[in-house]
N, C-alpha and C positions, 0 to 999 in steps of 0.2 A: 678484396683484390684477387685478381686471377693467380692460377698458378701456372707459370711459363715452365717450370721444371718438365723435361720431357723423356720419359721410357723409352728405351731402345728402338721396341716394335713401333713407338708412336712415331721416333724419329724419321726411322726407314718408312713409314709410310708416309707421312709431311711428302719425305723425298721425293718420293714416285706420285703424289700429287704434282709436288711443281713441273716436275721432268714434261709429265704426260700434258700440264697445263701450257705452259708457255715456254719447253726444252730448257729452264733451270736447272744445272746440275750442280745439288751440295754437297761438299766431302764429307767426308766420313764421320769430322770433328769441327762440323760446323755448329754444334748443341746451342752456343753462346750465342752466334747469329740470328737463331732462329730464335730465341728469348730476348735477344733486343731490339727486335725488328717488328713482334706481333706483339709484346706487353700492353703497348696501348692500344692498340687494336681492339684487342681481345674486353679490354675495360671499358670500351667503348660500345662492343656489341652484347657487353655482362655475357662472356663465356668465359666460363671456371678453370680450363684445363684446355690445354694442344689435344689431348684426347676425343673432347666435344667437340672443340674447335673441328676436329677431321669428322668426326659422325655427322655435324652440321653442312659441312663440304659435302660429303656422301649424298647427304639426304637433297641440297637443294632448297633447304626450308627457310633459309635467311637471304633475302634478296639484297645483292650486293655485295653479300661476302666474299666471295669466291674472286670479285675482280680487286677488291680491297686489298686479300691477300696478297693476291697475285703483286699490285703496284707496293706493299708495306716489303715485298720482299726482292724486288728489283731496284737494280742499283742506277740511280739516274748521276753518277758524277759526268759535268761537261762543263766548258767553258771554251771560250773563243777562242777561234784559230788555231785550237788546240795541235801540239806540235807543228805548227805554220809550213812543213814541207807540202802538205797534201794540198794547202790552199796556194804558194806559189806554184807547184808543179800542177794545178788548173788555171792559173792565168798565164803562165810562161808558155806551157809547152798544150795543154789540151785543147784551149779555149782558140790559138792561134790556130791549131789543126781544124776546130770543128766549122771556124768561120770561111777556113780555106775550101772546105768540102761543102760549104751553102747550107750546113746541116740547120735547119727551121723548120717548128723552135725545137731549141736545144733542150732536154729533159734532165733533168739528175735527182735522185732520189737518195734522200738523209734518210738509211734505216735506223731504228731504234733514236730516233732526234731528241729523247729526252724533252728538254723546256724550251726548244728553238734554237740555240745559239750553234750550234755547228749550219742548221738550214739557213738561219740570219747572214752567218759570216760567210755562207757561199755568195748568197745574194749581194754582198758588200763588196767583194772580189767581179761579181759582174760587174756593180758599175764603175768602180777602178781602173775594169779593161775596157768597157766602154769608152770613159773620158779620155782613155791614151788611145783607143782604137777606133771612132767614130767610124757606125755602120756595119763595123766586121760581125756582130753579135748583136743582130737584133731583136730575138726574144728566146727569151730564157725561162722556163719552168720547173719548180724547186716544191718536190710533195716529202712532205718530210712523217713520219709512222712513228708513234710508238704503242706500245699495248697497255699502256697507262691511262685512263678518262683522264684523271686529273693532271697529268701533265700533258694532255693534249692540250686540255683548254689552259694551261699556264702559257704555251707555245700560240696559240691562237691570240693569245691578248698582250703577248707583244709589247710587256712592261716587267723593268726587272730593277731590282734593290740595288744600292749603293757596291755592297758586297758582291753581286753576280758583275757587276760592272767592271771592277776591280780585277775578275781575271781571265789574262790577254789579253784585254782589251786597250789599244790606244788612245790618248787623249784627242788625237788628229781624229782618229776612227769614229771615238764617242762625241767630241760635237758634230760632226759630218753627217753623220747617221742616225743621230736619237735629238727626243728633247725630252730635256727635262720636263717632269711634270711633279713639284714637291721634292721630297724625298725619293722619287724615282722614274725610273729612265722609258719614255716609249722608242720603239725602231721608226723610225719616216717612214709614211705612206708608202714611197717610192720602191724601198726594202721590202715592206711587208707584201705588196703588192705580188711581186715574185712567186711567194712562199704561200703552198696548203698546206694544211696536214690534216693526218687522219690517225684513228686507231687502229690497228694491226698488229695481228700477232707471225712473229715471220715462221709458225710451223704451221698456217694455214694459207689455201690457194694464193697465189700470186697472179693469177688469170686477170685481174681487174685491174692490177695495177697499171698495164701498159706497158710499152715500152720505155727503156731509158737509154742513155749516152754515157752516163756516168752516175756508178752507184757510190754513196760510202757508206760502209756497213764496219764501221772501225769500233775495236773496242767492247764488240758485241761475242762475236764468236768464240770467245774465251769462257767464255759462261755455259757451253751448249759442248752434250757427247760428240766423239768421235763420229757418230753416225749420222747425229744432228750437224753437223759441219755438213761434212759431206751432202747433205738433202738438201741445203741453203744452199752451198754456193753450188751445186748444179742448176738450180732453180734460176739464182742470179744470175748462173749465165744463158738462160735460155729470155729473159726478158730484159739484155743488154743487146742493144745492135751490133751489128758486125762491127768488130775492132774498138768497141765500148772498152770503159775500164771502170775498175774497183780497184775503190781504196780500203785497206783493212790497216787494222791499230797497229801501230808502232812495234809493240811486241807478238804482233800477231803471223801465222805465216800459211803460206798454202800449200806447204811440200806435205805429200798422201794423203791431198783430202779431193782435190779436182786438179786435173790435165785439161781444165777448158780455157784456163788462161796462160798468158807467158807472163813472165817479170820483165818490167823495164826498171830500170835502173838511172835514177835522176840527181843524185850528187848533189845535197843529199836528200835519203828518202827514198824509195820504191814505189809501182804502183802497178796494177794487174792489168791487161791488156787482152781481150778476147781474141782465143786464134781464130 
């Protein structure tokens, strides 16, 4: 069996792996997290020690470690509609504007989407305003990222267990949009159709990504330094069009990190607005 116990020095260097890998920043007294998060991991690639485990990183010598890490140590919690203000204050208030300004197609970008269900539930909300709004929004494009292979392709195949079903999710919402298939759920064509996704890491270029209209990047930024904020959301606002917005998590805020956006304020729920 491996040994996850880890030495100070071994600790602090873990750290400044993940930081410098994918902007992860662990506290100080995160020891326990890091022993319940690689255990199997490590039994898996038969490496003895977080020691080796880092020599092995260094070196390069084990194909595929390094992105293993990377997803055994990111946190993919998500589920639909999650805190539902961001998703009505897009079909109340954004989606009426972006249809009034002819804007086609419309773009929005799920950073960090995890296994789909924030990209699925935007897509779900289009055609919602669709069927009240015929015409106003006629096409809609939803690329959703995260820095995970395997939760890319969980997000790509667009089938989810009884349990992932279960939260937020409406029963109107889940016969309307999924069908069963056994013991579990796929999205309709019509949904998935909407929605790509890809792999990215959001401390590398954003050049390719395009522009958007509306990002959400919720939930993410609590995980990343002071200065890593700060390099994100400048970034995000240089590939949001004029008067685009970001949504960020619930607990999340933008005071001393960017002056590129303003607050609106929606009642309830907020959301960020390019000046």
């Amino acid at each position: 069996m491996p040994s996850t116990a880890i030495q100070p020095q071994d600790y602090e260097d873990f750290r400044l792996f993940l930081e410098k890998s994918c902007g992860l920043v662990l506290g100080e007294n995160k020891h326990y997290l890091v022993t319940s998060r690689l255990s199997r991991l490590m039994g898996e690639f038969s490496v003895g020690s977080v020691s080796e485990l880092l020599r092995l990183l260094k070196t390069g010598s084990r194909p595929g470690l390094r992105e293993r890490v990377i997803e055994a140590m990111t946190t993919n919690e998500t589920y639909w509609f999650r805190d539902v203000f961001p998703f009505d204050i897009l079909k109340d208030t954004i989606f009426p504007e972006l249809g009034k300004k002819g804007v086609n197609p419309v773009k929005i970008w799920s950073a960090a989407c995890s296994s789909g269900q924030e990209a699925y539930s935007i897509s779900m909300i289009v055609s919602e305003f669709q069927q009240a709004r015929p015409g106003v929004l006629k096409n809609v494009q939803i690329v959703g990222t995260d820095i995970s292979t395997a939760i890319v392709r969980e997000a790509r195949e667009a089938t989810f267990d009884s349990l992932s079903m279960g939260r937020g999710l409406s029963q109107e919402r889940r016969d309307r949009f999924f069908v069963q298939q056994g013991n579990r759920w796929q999205v309709r064509p019509e949904i998935r159709a909407r929605a790509s996704f890809r792999e990215f890491n959001l401390l590398d270029s954003y050049t390719l990504l395009g522009k958007f209209d509306v990002v959400f990047c919720r939930n993410v930024l609590i995980y990343f330094s002071a200065e890593s904020k700060r390099d994100i959301l400048k970034r995000i606002a240089q590939i949001l069009n004029p008067g685009g917005y970001l949504f960020l998590g619930a607990s999340e805020s933008m005071a001393n990190y960017s002056d590129a956006f303003e607050m609106v304020r929606c009642n309830p729920g907020v959301v960020y607005r390019k000046r």
